[in-house]
N, CA and C of each residue as an Amber inpcrd file, in Angstrom:
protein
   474
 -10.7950000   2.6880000  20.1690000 -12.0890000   3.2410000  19.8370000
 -11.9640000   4.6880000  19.3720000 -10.6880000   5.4700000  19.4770000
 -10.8820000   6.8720000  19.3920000 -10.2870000   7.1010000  17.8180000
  -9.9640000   5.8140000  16.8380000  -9.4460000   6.0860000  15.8630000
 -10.5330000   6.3290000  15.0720000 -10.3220000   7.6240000  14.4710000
 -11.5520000   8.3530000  13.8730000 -11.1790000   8.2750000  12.1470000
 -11.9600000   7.7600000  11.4570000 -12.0220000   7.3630000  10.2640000
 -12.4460000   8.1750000   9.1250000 -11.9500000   8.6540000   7.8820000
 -12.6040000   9.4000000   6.8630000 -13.3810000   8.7900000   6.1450000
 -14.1040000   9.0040000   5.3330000 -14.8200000   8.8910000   4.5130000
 -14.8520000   9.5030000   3.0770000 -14.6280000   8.8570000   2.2010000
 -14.4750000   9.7850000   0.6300000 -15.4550000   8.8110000   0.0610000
 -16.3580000   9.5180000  -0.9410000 -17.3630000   8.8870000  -1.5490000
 -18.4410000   7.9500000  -1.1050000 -18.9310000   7.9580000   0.3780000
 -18.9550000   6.7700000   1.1760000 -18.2020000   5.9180000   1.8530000
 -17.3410000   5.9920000   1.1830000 -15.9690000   4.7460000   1.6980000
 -15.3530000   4.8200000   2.9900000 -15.5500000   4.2070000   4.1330000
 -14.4500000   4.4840000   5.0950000 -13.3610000   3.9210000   4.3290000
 -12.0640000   4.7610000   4.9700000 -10.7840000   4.6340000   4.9070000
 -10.4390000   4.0360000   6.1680000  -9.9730000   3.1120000   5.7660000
  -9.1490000   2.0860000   6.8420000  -7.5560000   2.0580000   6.8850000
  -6.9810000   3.1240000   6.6680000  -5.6000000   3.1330000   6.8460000
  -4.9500000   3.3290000   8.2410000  -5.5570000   4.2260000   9.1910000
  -5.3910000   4.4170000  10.4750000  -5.3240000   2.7790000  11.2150000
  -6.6210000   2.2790000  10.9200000  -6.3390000   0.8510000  11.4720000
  -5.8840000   0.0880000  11.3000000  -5.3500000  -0.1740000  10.1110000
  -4.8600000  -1.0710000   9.5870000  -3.3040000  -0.7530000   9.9680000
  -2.8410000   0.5960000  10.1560000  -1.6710000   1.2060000  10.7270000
  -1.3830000   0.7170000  12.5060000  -2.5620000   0.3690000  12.9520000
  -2.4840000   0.0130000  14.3000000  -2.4080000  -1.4710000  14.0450000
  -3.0040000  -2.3030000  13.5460000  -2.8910000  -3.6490000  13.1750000
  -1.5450000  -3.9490000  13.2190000  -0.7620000  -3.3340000  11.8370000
   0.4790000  -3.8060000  12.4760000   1.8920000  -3.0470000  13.1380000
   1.3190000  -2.0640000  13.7240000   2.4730000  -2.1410000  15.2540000
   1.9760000  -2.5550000  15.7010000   0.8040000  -3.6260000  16.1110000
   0.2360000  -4.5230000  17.2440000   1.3190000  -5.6470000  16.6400000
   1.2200000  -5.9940000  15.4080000   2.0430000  -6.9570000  14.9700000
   2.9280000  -7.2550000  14.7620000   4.0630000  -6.0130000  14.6740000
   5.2670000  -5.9180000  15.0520000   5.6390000  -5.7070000  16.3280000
   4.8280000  -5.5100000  17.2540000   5.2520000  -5.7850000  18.5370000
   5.1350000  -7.3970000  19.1980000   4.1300000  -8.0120000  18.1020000
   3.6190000  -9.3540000  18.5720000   4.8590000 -10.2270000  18.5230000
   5.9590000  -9.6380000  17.0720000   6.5560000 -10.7030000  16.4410000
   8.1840000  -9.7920000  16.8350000   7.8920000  -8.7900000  17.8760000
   9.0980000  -8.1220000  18.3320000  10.0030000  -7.2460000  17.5430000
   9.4850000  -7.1180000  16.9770000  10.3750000  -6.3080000  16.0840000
  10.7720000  -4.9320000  16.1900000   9.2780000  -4.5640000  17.5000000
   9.2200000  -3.2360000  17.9930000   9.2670000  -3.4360000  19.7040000
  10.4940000  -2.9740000  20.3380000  10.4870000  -3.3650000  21.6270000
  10.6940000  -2.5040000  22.6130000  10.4660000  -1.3960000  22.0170000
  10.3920000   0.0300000  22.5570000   9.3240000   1.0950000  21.5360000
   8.7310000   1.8050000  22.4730000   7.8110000   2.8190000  22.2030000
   8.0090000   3.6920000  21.3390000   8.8610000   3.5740000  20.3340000
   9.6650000   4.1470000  18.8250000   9.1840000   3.7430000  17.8510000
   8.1000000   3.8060000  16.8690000   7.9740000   3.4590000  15.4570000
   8.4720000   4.5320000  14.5850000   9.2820000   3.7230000  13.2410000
   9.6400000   4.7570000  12.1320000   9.4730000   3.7410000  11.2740000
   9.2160000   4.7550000   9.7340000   8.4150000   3.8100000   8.8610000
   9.9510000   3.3980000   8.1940000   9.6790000   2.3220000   8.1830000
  10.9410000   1.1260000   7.5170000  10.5550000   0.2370000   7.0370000
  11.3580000  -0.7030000   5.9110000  11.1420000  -1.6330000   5.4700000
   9.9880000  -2.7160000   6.1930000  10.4830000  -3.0250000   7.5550000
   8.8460000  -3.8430000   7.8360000   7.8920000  -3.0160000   7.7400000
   7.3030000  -2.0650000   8.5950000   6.5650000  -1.4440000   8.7480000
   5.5640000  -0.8510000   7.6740000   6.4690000  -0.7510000   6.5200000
   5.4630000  -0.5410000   5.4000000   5.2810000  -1.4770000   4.6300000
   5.9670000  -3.0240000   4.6040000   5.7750000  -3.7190000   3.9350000
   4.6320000  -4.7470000   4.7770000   4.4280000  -4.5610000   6.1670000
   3.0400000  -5.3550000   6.6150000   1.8110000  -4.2050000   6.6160000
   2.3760000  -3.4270000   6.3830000   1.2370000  -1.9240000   6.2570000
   0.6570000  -2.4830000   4.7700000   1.6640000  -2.6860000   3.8380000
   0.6380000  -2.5100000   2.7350000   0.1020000  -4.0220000   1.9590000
   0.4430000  -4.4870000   3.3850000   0.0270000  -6.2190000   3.0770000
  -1.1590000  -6.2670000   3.5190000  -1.3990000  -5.4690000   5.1140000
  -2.9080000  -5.6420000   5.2640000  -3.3870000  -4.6200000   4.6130000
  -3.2530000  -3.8420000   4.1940000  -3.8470000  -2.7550000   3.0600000
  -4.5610000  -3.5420000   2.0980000  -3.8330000  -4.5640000   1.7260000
  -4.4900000  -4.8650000   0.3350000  -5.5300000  -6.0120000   0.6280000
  -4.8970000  -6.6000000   1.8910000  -5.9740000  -7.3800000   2.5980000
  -7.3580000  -6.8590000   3.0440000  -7.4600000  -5.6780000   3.5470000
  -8.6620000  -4.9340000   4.1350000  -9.4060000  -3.8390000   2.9390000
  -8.7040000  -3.6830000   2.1370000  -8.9900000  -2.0040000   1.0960000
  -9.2940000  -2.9190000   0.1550000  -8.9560000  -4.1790000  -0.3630000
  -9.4330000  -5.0220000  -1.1560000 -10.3910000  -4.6060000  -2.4840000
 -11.8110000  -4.2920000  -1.7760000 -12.9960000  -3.9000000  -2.1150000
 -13.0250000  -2.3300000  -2.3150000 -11.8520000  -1.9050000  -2.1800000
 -12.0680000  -0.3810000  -2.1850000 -12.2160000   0.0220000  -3.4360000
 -12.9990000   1.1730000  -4.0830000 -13.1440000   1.6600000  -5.2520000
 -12.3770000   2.4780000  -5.6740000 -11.2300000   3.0470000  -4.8380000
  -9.8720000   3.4140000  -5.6600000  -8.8260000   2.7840000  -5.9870000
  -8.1600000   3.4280000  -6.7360000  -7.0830000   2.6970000  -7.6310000
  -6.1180000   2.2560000  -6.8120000  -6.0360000   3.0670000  -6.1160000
  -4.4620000   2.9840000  -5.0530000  -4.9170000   2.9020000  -3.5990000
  -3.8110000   1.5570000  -2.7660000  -4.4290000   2.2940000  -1.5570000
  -3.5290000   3.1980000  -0.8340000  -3.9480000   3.3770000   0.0820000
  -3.3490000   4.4620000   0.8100000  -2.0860000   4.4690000   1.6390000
  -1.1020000   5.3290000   0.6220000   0.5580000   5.4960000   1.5220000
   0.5450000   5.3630000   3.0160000   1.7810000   4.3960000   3.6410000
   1.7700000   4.7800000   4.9850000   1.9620000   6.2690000   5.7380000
   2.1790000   7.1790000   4.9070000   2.6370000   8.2630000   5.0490000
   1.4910000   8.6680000   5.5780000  -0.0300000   9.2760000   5.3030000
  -0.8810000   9.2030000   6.0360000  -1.3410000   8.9360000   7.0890000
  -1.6760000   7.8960000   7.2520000  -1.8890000   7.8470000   8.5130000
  -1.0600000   7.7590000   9.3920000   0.0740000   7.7510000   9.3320000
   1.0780000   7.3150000  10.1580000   1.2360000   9.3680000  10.6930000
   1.1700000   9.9090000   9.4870000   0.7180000  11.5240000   9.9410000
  -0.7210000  12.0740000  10.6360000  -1.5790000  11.1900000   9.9960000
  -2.7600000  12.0120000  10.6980000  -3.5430000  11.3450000  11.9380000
  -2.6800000  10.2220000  12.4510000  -3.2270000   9.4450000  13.2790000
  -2.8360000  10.1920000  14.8870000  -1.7390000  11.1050000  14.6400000
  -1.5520000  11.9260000  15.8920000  -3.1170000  13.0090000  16.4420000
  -3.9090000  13.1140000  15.9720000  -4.9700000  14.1200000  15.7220000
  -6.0430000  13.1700000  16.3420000  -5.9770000  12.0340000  16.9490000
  -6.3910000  10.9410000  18.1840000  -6.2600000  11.4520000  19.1560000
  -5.0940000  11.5620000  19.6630000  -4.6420000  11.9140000  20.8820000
  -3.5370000  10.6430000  21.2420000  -3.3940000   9.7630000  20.8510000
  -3.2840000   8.4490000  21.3360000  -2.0230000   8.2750000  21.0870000
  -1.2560000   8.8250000  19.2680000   0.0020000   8.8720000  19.2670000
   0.1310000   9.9350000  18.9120000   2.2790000   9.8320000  18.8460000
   2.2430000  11.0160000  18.4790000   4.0990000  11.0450000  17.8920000
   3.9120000  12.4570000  17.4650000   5.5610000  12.1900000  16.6350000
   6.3150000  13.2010000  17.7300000   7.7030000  12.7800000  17.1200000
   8.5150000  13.3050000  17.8990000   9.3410000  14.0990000  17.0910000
   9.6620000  15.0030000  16.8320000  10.4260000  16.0860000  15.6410000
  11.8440000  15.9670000  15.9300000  12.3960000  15.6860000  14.4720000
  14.0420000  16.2330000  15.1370000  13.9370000  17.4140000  13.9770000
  13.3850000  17.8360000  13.5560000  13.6290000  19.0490000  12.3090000
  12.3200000  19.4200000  12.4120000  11.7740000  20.7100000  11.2540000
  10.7760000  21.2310000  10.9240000   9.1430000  20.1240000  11.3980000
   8.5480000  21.3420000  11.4490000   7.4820000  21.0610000  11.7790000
   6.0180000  21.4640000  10.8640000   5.4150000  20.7010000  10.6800000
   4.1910000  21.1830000   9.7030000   3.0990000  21.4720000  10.3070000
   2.1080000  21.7230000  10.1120000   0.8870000  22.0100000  10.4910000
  -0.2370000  20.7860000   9.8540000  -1.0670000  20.6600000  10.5670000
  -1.7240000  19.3700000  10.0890000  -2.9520000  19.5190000   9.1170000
  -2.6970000  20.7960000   8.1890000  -3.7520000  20.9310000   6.9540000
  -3.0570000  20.0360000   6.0690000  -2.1820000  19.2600000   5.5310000
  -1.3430000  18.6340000   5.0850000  -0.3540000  17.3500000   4.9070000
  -0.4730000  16.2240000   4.2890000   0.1540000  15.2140000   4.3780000
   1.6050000  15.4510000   4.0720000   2.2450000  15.3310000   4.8290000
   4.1030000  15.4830000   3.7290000   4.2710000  14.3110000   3.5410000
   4.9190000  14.4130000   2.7230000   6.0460000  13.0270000   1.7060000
   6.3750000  11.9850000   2.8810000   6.5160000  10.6990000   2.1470000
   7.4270000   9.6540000   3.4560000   8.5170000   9.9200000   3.7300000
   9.2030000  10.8820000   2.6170000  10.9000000  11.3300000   2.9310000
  10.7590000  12.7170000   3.8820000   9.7780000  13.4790000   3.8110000
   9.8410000  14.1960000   4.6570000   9.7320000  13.6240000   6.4160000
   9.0060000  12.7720000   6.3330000   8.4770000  12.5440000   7.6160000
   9.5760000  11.6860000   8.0630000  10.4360000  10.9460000   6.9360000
  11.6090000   9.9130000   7.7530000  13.1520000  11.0240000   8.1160000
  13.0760000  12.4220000   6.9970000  13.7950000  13.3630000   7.5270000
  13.6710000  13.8140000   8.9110000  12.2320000  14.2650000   9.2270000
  11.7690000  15.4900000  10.5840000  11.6430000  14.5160000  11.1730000
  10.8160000  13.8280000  11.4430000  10.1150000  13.0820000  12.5100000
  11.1570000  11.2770000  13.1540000  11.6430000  11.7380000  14.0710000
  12.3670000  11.1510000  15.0480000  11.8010000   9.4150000  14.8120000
  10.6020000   9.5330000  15.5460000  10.3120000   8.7940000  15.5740000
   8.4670000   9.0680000  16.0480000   7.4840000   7.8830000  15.8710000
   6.4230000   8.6930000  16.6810000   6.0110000   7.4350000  17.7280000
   5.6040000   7.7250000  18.5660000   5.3540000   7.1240000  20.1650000
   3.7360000   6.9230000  20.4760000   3.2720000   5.8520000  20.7630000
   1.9540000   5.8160000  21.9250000   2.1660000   6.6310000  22.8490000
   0.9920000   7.0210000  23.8630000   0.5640000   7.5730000  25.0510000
   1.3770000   6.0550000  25.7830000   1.9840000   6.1510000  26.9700000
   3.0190000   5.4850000  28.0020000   1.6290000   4.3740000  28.5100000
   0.5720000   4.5280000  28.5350000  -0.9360000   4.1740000  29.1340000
  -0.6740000   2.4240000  27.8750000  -0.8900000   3.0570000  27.1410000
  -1.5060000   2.5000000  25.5320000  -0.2880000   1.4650000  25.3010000
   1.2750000   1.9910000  25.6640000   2.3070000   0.8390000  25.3880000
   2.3400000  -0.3870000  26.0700000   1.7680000   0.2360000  27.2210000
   1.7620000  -0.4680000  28.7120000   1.0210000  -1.7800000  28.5140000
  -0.1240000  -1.0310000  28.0020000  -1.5740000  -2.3970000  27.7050000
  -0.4760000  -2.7080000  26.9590000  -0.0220000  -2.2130000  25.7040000
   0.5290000  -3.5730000  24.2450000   1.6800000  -4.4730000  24.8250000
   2.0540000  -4.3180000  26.1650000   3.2090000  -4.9920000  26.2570000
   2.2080000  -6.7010000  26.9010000   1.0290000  -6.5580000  27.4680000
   0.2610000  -7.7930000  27.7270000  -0.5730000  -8.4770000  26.4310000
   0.2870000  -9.7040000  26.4930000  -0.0270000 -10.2610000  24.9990000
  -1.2050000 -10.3180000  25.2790000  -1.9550000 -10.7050000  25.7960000
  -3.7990000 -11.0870000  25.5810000  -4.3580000  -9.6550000  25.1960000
  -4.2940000  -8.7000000  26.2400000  -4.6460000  -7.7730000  26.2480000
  -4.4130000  -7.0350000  24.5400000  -2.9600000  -7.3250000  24.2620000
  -2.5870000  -6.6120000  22.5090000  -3.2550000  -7.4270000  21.7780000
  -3.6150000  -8.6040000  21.8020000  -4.1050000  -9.1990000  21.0090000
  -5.7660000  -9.3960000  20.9180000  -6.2330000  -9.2030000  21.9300000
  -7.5880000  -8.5110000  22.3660000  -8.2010000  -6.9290000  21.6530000
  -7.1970000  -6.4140000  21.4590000  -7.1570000  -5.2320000  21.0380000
  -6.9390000  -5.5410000  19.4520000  -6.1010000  -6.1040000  19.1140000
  -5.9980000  -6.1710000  17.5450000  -6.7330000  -6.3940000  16.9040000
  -8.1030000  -7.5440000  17.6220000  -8.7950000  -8.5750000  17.0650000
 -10.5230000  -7.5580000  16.9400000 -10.3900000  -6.3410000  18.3630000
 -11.4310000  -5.5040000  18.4340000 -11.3570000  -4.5430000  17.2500000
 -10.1810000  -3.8160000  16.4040000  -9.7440000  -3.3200000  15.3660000
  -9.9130000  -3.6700000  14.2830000  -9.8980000  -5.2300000  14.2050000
 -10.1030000  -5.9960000  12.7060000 -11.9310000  -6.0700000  12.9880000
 -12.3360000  -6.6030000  13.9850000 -13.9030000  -6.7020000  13.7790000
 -15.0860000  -5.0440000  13.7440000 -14.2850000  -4.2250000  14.1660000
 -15.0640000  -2.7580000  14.5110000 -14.4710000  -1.7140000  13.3290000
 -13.8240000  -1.8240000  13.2460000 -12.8700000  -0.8610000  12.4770000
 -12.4390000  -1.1140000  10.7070000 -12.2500000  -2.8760000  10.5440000
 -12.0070000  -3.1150000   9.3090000 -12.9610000  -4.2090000   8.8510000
 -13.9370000  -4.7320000   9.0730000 -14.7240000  -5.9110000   8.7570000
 -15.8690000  -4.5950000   8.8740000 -16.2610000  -4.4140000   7.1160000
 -17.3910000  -3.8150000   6.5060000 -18.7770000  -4.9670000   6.7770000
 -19.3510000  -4.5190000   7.3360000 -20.7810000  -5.4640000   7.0730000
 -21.6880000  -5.3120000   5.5970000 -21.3610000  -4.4270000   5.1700000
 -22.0560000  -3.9010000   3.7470000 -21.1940000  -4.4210000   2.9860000
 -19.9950000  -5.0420000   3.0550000 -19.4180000  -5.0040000   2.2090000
 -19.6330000  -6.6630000   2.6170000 -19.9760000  -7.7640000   3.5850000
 -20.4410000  -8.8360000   3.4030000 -21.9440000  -8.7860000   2.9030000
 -22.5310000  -8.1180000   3.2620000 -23.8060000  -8.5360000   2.3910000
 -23.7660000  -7.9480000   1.0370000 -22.8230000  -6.9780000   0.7560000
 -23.0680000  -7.0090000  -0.8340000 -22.5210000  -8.0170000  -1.4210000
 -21.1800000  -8.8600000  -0.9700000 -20.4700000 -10.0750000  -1.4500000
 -21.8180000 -11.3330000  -1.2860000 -22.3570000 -11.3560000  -0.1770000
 -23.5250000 -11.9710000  -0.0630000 -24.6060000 -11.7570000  -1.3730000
 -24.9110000 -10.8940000  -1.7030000 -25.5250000 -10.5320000  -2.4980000
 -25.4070000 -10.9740000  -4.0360000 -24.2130000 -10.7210000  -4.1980000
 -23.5560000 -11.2700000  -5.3490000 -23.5000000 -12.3570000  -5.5650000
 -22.9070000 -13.0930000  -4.6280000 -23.3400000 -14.3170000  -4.1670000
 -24.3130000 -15.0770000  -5.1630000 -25.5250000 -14.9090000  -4.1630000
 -26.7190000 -15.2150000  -4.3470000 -27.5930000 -15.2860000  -5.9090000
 -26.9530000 -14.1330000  -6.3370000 -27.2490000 -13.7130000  -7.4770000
 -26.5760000 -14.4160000  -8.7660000 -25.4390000 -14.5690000  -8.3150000
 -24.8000000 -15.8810000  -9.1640000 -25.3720000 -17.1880000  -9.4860000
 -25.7410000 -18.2110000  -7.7790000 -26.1660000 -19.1500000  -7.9710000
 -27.4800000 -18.9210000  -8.9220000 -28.5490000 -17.7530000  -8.3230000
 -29.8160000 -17.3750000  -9.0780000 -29.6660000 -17.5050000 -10.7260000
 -28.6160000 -16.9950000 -10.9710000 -27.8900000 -17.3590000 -12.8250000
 -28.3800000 -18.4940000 -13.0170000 -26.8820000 -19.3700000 -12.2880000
 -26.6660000 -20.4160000 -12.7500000 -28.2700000 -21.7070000 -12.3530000
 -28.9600000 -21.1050000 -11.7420000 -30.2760000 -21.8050000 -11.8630000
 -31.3350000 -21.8360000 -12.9000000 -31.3260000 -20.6170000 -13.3220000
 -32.2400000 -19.7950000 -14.3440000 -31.6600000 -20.1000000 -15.4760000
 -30.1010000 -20.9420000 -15.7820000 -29.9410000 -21.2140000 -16.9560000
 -29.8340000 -22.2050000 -17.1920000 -30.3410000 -23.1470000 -16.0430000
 -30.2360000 -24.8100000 -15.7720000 -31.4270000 -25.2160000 -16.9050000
């Protein structure tokens, strides 16, 4: 609940969650079996799978690097990085090469791993993330909408 979301143009940005989605899911499918995430080949390749799954509808061109949120999601409280080099200040996104240079690795709160290690409980949690966090209701009733407006066509030209 404490993942706090931006907004550009209206738009929530769903990268933070969708960033929690899958280390829920790489922990589901083990891949993560200690309290260590670094962005690697899985990690950004189910990152930008549900990216395109959830941002879908988004009105920008691109979606959003794991590099982001995987940086600004420490500013929760919830995770956090671990430095082996330089340190930035958080007016600023750095590069994915910066962050796979400095940053060790970044970690949950010991509380937060604890819950993910009880499958119901992680999966309880994943499922509260996809319905609160990434399932737009505006964005079903405008598909609704459209919808509707289609069949309305294809009636009106019957």
């Amino acid at each position: 609940m404490k993942i706090k979301q931006a907004k550009i143009h209206g738009e929530t940005i769903v990268a933070k969650p969708v960033l929690m989605v899958t280390i829920i899911d790489g922990i589901e499918a083990n891949v993560f079996k200690n309290n260590q995430f670094v962005i690697n080949d899985w990690l950004e390749g189910r990152y930008n799978m549900l990216m395109s799954q959830y941002a879908r509808n988004s009105q920008f061109d691109d979606s959003t690097g794991i590099e982001k949120p995987f940086w600004h999601i420490e500013t929760d409280g919830f995770w956090h990085l671990n430095y082996q080099g330089e340190r930035l200040s958080k007016g600023r996104t750095p590069s994915k090469s910066w962050l796979k240079e400095n940053v060790e690795f970044a970690y949950f709160d010991e509380s937060l791993w604890i819950l993910l290690q009880n499958k119901e409980w992680r999966l309880r949690l994943r499922d509260y993330i996809v319905e609160h966090k990434l399932t737009d209701d505006s964005w079903l009733r405008k598909l609704a909408a459209e919808g509707l407006g289609a069949i309305a066509a294809l009636f009106l030209a019957a």
